[in-house]
C-alpha positions in Angstrom: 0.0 -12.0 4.4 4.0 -12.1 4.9 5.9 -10.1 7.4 7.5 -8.1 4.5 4.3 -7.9 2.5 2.7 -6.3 5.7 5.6 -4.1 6.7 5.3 -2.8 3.3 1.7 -2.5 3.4 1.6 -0.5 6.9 4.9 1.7 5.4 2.3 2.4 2.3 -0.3 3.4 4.4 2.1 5.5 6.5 3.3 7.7 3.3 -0.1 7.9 2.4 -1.0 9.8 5.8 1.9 11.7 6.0 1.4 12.9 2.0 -2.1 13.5 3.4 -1.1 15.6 6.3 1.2 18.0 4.5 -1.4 18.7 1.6 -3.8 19.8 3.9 -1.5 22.0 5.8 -0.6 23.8 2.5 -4.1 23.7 1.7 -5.1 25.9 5.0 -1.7 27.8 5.6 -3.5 31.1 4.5 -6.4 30.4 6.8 -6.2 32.6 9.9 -5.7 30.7 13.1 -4.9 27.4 11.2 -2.7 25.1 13.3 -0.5 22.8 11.8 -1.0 18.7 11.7 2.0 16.8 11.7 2.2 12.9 11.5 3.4 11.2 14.3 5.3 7.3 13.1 5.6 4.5 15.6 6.5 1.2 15.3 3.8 -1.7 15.2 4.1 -4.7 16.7 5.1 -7.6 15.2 6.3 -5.1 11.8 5.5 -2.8 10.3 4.8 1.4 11.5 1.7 3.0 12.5 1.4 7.1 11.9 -0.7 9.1 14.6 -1.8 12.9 14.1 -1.7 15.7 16.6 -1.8 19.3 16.5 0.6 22.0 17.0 0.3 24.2 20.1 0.4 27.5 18.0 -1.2 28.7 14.8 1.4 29.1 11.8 2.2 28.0 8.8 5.9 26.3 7.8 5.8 25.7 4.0 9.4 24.7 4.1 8.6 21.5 6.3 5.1 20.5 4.4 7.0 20.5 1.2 9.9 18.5 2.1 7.4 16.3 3.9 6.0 15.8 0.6 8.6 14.9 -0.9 9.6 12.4 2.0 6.3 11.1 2.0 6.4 10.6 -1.7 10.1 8.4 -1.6 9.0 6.3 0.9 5.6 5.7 -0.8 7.8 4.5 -3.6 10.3 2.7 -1.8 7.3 0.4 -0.2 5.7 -0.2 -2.9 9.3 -2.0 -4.8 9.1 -3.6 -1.7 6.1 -5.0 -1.9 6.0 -5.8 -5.9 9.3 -7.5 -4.9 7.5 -10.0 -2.2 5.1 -10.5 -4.6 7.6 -11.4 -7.6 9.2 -14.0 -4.8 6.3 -15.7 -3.8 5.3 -15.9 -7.8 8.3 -17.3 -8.4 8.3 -19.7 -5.1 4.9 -21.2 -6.9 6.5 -21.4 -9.9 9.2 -23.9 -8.6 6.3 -25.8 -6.7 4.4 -26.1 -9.8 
């Protein structure tokens, strides 16, 4: 797999978690004593990001940061995916001239 193909892959897989991560804390905001996950990025060595999940201290809810995590989570999950439709077009298109 290419560098960009990978980055692309891990920045999928990071949406995906984070998109994960807000659904279930709008999912158990009502529940009493329900602490809050949020998704932790990091960068992965050699590219690429890596998402981690911790807890908050304190029970709570914050609608107003799950949704807009949401909606983050949602841009970059499409943002990752041109990129990696793109990688593939140019590796198509390198065969093509090969061929």
């Amino acid at each position: 797999m290419t560098p960009a193909a990978s980055a692309s892959l891990s920045g999928l897989n990071a949406a995906q978690t984070r998109l994960d991560v807000a659904g279930h804390n709008v999912a158990n905001s009502l529940t009493e004593g329900f602490r809050r996950q949020v998704a932790q990025p990091a960068t992965a060595q050699p590219v690429g990001v890596t998402v981690s999940i911790a807890q908050m201290p304190e029970a709570g809810s914050d609608l107003a940061a799950d949704t807009v995590g949401m909606i983050e989570a949602r841009h970059a999950f499409g943002a990752n995916l041109m990129v990696f439709r793109a990688q593939d077009a140019m590796s198509s298109s390198l065969l093509d001239i090969r061929a």
